[in-house]
N, C-alpha and C positions, 0 to 999 in steps of 0.2 A: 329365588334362593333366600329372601332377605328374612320371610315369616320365620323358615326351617330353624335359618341359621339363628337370629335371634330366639326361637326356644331353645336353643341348645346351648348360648350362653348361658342366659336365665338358668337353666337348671345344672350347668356346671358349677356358676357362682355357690348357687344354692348349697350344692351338693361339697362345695368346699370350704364353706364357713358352718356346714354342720359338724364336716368331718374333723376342724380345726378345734372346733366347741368355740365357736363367733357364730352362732346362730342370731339370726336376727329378725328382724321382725318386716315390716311389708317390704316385699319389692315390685319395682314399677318398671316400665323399657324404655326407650326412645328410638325409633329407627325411620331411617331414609336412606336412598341410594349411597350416600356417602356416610354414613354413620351408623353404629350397633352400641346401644347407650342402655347398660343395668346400673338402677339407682336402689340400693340395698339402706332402709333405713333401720335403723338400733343398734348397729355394731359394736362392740364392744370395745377400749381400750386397747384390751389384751385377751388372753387367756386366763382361765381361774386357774390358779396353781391347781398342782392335782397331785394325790398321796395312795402313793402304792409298796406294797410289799416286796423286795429285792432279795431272789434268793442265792445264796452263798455257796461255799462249801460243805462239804458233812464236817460235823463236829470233830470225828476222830482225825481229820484231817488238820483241822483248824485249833484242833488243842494238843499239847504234848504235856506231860504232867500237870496238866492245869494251868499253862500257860498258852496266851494266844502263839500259832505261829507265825510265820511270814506271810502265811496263803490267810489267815484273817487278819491282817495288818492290811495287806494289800486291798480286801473285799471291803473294810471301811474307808480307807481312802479314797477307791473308787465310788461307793455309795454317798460318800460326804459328811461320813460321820465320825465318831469317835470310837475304837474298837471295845469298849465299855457299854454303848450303846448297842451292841448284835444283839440280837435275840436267838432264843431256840427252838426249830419249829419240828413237828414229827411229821413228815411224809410216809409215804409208801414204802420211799426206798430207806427209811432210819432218819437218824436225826440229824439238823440240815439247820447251819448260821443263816439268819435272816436282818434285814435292814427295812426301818421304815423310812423309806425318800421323800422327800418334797418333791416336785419338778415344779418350779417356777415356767405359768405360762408366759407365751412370746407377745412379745404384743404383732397388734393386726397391719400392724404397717409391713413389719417384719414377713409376717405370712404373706400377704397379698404380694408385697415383689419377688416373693421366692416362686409363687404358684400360679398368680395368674397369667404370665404370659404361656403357661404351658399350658392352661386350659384355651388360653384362645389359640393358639395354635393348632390343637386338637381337634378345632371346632369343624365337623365332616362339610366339606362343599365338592358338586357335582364336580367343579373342574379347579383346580388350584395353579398357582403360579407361584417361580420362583425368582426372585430379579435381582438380590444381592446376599453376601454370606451376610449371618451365618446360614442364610435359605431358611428363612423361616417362611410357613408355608401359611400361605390366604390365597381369595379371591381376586383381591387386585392390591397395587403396591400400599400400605398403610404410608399416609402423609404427616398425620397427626395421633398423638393419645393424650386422651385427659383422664386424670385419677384422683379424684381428691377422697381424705377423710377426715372427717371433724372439722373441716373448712380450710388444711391443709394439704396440697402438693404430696401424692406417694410419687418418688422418682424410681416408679418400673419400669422397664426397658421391653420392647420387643422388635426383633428386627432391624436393632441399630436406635432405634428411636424412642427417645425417651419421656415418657411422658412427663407433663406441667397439666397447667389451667387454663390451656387457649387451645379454643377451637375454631374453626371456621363457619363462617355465613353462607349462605344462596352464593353458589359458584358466578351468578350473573348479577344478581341485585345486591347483592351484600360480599363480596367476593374477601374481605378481610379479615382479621384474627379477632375470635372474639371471644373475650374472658370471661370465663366463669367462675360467678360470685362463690356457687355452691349449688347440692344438689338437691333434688325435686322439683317444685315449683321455679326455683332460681334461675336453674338450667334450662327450662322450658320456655322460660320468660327471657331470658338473655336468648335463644335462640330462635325465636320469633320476632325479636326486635330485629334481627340480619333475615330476614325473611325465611325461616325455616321453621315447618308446621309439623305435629307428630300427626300419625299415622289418622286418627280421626277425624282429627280439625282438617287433614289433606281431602277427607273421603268425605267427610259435607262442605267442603268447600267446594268440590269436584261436581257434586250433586247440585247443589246449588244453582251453579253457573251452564251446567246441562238446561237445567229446566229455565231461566232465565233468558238463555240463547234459545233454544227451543218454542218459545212464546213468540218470536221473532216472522216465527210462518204461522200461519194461521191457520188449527186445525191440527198440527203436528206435536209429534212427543217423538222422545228416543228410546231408541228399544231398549231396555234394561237388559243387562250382559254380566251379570254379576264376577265372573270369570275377568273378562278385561275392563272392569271397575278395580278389583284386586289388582291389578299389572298397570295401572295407571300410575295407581297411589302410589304405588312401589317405585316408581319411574321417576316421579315428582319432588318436592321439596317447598314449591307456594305455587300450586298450579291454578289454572286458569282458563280458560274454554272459549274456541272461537271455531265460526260458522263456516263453514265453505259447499261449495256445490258442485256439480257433474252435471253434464250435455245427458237430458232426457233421452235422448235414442241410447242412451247405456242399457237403458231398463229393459230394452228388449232382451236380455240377458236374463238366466237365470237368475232368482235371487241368489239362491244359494251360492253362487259365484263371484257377485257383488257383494255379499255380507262376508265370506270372505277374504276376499282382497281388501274390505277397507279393516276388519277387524286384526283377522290374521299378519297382516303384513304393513298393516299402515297404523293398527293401533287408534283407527277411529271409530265411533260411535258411529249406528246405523238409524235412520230419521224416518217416521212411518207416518202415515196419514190415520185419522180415530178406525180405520178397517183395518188397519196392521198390512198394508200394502207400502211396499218401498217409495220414497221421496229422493228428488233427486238432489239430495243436500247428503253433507257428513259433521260429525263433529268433532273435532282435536282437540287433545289437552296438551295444555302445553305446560313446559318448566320455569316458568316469565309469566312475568305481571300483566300482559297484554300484547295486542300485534295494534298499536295505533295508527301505522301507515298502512298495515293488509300486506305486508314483502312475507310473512309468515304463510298467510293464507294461500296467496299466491302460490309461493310453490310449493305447497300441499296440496293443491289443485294441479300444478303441472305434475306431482307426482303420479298422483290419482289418476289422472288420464293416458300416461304411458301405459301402466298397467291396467286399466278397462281397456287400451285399445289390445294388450298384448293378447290379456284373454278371448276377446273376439276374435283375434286371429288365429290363437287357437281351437275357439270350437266351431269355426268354418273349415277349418284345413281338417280337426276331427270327422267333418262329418262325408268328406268323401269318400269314406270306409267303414261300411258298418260292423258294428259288432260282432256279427256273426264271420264276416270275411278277418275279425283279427284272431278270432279264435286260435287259427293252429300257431300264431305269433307268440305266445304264451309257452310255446316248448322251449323259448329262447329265455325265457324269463323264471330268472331264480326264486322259487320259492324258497328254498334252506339248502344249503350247497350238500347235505349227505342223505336230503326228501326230496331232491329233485327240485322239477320246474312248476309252473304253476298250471299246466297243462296238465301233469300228473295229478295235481293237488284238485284239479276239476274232476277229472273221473271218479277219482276215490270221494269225492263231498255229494258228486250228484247218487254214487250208488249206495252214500250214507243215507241221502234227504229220503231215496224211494225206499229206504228201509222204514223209516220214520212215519212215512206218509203212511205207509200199511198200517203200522202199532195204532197212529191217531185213526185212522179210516174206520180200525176196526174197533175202537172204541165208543164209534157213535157220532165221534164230530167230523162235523164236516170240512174235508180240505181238498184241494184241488191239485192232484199228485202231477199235472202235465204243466201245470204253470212252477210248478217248486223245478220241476227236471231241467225247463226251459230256463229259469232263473239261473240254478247252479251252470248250466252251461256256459251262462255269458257273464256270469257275475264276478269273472277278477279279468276280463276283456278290458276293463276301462285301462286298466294299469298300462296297459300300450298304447293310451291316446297323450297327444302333447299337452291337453289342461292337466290328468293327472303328473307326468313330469314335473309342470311346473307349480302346481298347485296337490303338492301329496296329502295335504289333509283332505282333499276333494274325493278321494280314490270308495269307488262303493256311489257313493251320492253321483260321481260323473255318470257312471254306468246307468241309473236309473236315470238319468234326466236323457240319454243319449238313448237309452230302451222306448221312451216315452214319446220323444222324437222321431225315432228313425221309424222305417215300415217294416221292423224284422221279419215278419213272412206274409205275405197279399192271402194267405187262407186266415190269418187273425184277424176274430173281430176284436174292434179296440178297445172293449172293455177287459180281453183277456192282455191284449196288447198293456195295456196302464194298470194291472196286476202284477205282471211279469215286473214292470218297471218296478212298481213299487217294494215288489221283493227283494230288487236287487240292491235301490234303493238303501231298504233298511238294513242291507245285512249283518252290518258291523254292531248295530244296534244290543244291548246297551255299553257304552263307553264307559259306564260310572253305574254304582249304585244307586245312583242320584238320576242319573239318564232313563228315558222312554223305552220301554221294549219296542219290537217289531209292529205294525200297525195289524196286519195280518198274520192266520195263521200260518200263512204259506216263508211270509217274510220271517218269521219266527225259526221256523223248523229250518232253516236255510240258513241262519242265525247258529241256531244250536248244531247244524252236522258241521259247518265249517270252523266253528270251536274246537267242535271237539277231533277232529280230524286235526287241528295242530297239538295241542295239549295231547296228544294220543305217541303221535310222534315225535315227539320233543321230549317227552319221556323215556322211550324208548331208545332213544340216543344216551340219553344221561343228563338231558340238558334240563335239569330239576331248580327250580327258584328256592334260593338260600340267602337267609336272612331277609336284607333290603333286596338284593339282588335278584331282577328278575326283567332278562334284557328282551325276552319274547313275549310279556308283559299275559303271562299263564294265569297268574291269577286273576286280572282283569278278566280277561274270558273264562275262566270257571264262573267266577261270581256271575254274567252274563250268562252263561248256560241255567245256572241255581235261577236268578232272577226270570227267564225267559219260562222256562218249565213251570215257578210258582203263580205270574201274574197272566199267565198264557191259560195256565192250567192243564197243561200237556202229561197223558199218560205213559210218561218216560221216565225207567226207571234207569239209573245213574251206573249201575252194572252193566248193563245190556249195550246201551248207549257205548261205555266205552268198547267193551268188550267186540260190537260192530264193528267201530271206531279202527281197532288194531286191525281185527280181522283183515281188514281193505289194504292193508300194507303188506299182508302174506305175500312172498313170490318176487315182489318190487326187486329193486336196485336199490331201495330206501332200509329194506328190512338188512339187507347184509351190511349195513353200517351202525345197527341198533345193537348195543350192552348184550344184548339174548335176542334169541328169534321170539317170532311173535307167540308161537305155542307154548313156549316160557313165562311170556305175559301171562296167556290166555290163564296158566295156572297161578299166577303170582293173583291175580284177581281170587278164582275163585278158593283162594288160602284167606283174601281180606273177609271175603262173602261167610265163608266158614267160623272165620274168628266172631263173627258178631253174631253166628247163629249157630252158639256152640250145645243149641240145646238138637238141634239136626244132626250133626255131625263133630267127632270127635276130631281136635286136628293132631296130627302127627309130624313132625318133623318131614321135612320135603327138601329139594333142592332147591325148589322157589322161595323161601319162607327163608331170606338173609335180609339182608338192612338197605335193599331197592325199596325206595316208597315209590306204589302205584300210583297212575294217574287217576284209579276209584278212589284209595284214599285219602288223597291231593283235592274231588270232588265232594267228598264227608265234608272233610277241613271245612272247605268255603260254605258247604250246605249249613255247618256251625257257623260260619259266621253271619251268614244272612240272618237264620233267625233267631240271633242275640245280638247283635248290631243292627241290623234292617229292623225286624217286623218286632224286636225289643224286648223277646222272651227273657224271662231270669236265665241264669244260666245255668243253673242246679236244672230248670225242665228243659233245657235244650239238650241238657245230656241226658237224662231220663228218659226221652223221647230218642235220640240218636240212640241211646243203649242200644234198644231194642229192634229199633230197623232204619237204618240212614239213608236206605237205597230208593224210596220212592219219596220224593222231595213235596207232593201235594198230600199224602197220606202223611206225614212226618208232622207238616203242618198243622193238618187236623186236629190230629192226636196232642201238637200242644197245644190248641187253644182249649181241647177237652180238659188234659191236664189242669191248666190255668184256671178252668172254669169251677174244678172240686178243689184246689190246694188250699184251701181253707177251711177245709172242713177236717174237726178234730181226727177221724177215721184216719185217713190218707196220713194223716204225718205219724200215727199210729202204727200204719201198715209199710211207711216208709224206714222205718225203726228196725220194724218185723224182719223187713225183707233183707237190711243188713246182718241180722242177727244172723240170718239162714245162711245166706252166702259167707261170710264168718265161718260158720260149722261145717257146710259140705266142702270150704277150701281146707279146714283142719284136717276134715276128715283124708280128702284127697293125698294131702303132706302126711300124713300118716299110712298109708295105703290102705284105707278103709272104703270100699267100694260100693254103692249105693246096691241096693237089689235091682234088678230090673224093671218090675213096678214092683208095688205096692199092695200086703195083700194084709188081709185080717186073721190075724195069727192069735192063738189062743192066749197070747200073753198080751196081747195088746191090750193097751190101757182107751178107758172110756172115751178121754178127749182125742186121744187119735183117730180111733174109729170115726168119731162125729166128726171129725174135722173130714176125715178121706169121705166120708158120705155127703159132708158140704161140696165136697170139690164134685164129685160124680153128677151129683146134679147140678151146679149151676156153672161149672167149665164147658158145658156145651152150650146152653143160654147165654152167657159172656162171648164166645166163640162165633156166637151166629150172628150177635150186637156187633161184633166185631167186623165179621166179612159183611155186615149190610153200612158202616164204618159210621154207625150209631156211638162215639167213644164216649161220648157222656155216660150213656143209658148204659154202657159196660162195665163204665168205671163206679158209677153208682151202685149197681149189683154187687164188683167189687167190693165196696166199702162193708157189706154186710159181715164179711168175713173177719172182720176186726174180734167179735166174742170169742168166735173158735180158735182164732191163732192166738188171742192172749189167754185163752185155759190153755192150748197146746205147751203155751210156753210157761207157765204157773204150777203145772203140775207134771210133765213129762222130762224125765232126762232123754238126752238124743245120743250121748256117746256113753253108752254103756259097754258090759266087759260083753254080753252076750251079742256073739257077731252075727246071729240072723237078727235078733232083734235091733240092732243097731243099724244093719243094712238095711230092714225095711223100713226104718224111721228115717234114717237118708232119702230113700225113695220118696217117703212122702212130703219133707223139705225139696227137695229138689223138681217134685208136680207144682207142687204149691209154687214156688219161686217163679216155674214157667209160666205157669197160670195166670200171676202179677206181671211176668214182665214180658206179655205178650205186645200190651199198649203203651206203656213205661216203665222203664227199672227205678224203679223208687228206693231204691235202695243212693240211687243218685241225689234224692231232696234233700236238701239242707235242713233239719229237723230243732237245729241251737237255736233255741231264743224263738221258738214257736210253740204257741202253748198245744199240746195234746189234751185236754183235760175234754172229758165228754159232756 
């Protein structure tokens, strides 16, 4: 919580010495478990006065034969001035007494104790506490505040407690009050002499002493964990690193289960040999200068061994029931209390994956449809062993290692056997944008049906992620569907997928507790499918088409954000590229990096222009009820440049077309660019809304070919075109 919460200072501060006009110049942080420290330097004094126009009464009000009345007697008093000083201003509504004011700024002292405690109060935390009136609300009781400005004491108060100049030391090596001189450097340095380090100096101090104690075995290094490196530092205040060990017969254990228990729950580093095989040591950080007698170590070691024996005992006692015998266990086990149990959640992901498997099979690549079917069957088994109980981050990874182990059926040879496993293995796979797909295609698709089998019905309930808020953590697994599909390269298209997806829930016990039955969805889909391909189909007002967002267009969303955040497209061609079709996520791709490949060439930002201008004219047109012809013909009034233009399109919208299905998007979008002469005479010499309504509708027609034409591979009318030169 400590990173979140201190950005959220920082830019409260920020956000309230602009808003005051005390803008200032650098700011800097300071944090540790016991302290949220923003050092704002250049503040100002005060406020700059500031001079604004106060408007009054109307004249006829404020004068009677040429004398002020009461009502401008009163309007200068209040403005501060002298009723000889009014002015007279004309508005809209006639003429209207005016004051020029001063407003003397406040000074910064003044502001800061009236606002900051209410920013820090504000400041969002997962869990908050309240422990005395007036209840002002944090994370844990505030003991201390310190405020200074100009090398002065602010006395602002929050929560009873009023802050000064003293703060405290290392709760264990410096435990007393300690005064600060003043802030930046000052601060840092008076808080280091009580033994307290800021976030960097904790995080090479911490490194340091890893590798230091690490030299100590010969041949060994610590795994790098960058995750609980962040959660140490955060932990710490002068930490320090010390060695301990575990009874080698641990190791007969999975790693995965030892890395862990010592990470997960004990907070220590894991110690490899130079092959990345486990060692039977750990490493601790601690909040202290050292353990010189070893009473520290000690019992981190007796820690460490309750819980290695716990887990042996658990995956002894797991293994006298195999997976397959816990299979019907799973009807007892809640998957979502209004989708049932997770026995339900198996049938509908296994009769997802062997839809999957076909799409991929008949694509050419090869996948192994009887090891995906076997995997989805046992793949949420683990959930009713006692390691996953007691170890729930284990849940998915248990399963594969207990696949890999057990003899699931004497007709498997064991290389199908340590497939299965490893499907099962990966299923959860990727956790993060940052995390590994599936290793397999098999682990993959087993990956994506059980995504999207929740996100399908968690939709369907209502249960949509808003704002931060999002407790079935939906968009993790979308982003995970998007990432699995682009590094997988799986041909699944993002409709299809969901629309499976629901289908599997028709008839359930799950569907009579969804917003709409599923053939409601099934239309609410193909209304998104339609809006994006409104050159196929006209959309109409429907009963689907209210303010339910789908789970297709919940999967666009994250498809945008993979590739403008992940694979780091601009974002003018992310949407360019989505314009035009967001539903095939490896085709999406292509087409931007073809895009990416020509936006530089004068053409494209020419025709990016172009293409605004057109969409521009066929939406007037439409707001006026002006309706394109059906196509486009050569009318004896047609002018020259239209003709060549529709002759350009006739021949090379099939050549584009055919670059296109063979998803050559370069070589299409190059041909493209040729069309730059004919749309700018098109546009130089032809009017398009004219009075005469055939010739106006057939010129609609031929903007509206042209438009599809362009934005078969990207809507350019999407590029950012300011501050890029067009010049040929």
């Amino acid at each position: 919580m400590i990173d979140a919460a201190s950005r959220e200072l920082r830019e409260r501060v920020a956000a309230l010495l602009v808003r005051e006009r005390l803008a200032a110049g650098e700011m800097t942080h300071f944090d540790t478990p016991r302290r949220l420290a923003v050092m704002a330097h250049g503040i100002p004094p005060s406020q700059p006065d500031a001079t604004e126009q106060v408007t009054g009464p109307s004249v006829n009000v404020a004068y009677k034969d040429g004398q002020p009345t009461p009502a401008a007697h009163a309007f200068a008093r209040k403005s501060g001035v002298d009723v000889s000083q009014l002015e007279k201003i004309a508005t809209a509504k006639g003429e209207y007494l005016a004051a020029t004011v001063t407003k003397r700024g406040r000074s910064a002292a003044e502001i800061l104790i009236e606002n900051l405690p209410k920013e820090i109060s504000s400041i969002y935390w997962p869990k908050n506490m309240y422990w005395r009136k007036p209840n002002e609300r944090f994370v844990r009781p505030v003991r201390w505040l310190v405020a200074i400005l100009d090398g002065e004491t602010i006395p602002l108060k929050f929560d009873g407690i009023q802050a000064g100049n003293a703060s405290r030391g290392h709760r264990i090596l410096s435990p007393g009050c300690v005064l600060i001189p003043g802030v930046g450097s000052a601060y840092v340095d008076a808080l280091r002499a009580a033994k307290v380090l800021g976030k960097s100096e904790r995080e090479q101090q911490i490194r340091k002493a890893l590798d230091a104690v690490t030299r100590t075995i010969t041949g060994a290094r610590w795994r790098e964990d960058k995750t609980l490196l962040d959660s140490v530092v955060n932990l710490t205040e002068f930490p320090s690193v010390i060695l301990g060990g575990f009874d080698p017969q641990f190791l007969t254990l999975p790693e995965e289960v030892l890395v862990t228990v010592m990470r997960d729950h004990q907070k220590y580093f894991a110690v490899e040999d130079s092959d990345g095989r486990l060692l039977p040591h750990f490493l601790a950080v601690l909040n202290t200068d050292g353990d010189p007698q070893g009473l520290i170590r000690h019992g981190n070691e007796r820690v460490l061994r309750a819980r290695f024996n716990d887990a042996r005992f658990f995956w002894e006692t797991d293994q006298k029931r195999s997976l397959l015998e816990r299979l019907d266990s799973l009807k007892h086990v809640t998957f979502q209390k209004d989708l049932g149990s997770y026995y339900e959640k198996t049938r509908r992901v296994q009769r997802l994956c062997s839809w999957l498997s076909e799409i991929i099979k008949q694509s050419g690549m090869a996948v192994r449809a009887g090891v995906i079917h076997k995997a989805a069957c046992l793949a949420k088994t683990d959930l009713t062993t006692e390691l996953v109980k007691e170890f729930t981050e284990l849940q998915g990874v248990v399963g594969g290692l207990y696949a890999r182990a057990q003899e699931l059926d004497p007709s498997l040879p064991e290389a199908t056997r340590f497939a299965i496993a490893d499907t099962i293995y990966d299923q959860y796979k990727p956790e993060s944008t940052e995390d590994q797909v599936p290793r397999s295609i098999e682990g993959s698709v087993l990956s994506v049906g059980d995504k999207a089998d929740t996100i399908a019905g968690m939709f369907a309930l209502g249960l949509v992620p808003t704002g931060s808020k999002d407790p079935f953590a939906l968009r993790r697994q979308a982003n995970g569907i998007v990432k699995v599909i682009a590094e997988k390269k799986l041909p699944i298209k993002l409709s299809e997928l969901i629309s499976s997806a629901l289908e599997l829930y028709k008839g359930s016990e799950g569907e009579k507790k969804f917003d709409r039955p599923v053939t409601w969805w099934r239309d609410k889909l193909k209304i998104d499918l339609a809006a994006k391909y409104p050159w196929i189909q006209v959309i109409k007002e429907s009963p689907a088409s209210d303010s339910h967002q789908s789970p297709l267009a919940f999967l666009w969303d994250r498809l945008q954000f993979f590739m403008r955040d992940v694979r780091k497209y601009p974002y003018d061609v992310t949407n360019a590229v989505l314009a035009a079709d967001p539903d095939d996520v490896l085709d999406a791709l292509a087409r931007a990096e073809a895009v990416k490949q020509v936006l530089h060439m004068p053409e494209f930002l020419a025709i990016g222009a172009a293409c605004k201008r057109m969409r521009n004219i066929l939406k007037q047109a439409q707001e006026k009820g002006f309706a394109p012809a059906a196509t486009f013909e050569y009318l004896p009034d047609s002018s020259h440049e239209e003709k060549t233009l529709a002759a350009y399109i006739e021949v090379n919208a099939p050549r584009v077309e055919a670059l296109r299905k063979k998803k050559e998007y370069t070589d299409a979008l190059i041909l493209l660019s040729t069309a730059r002469e004919h749309v700018d005479a098109f546009f130089d010499k032809v009017m398009v809304m004219v009075e005469d309504e055939k010739i106006r509708a057939n010129r609609l027609a031929l903007l509206r070919t042209l438009l599809k034409e362009f934005s078969t591979i990207a809507d350019f009318s999407e590029i950012v075109t300011e501050n890029k030169s067009t010049a040929s």
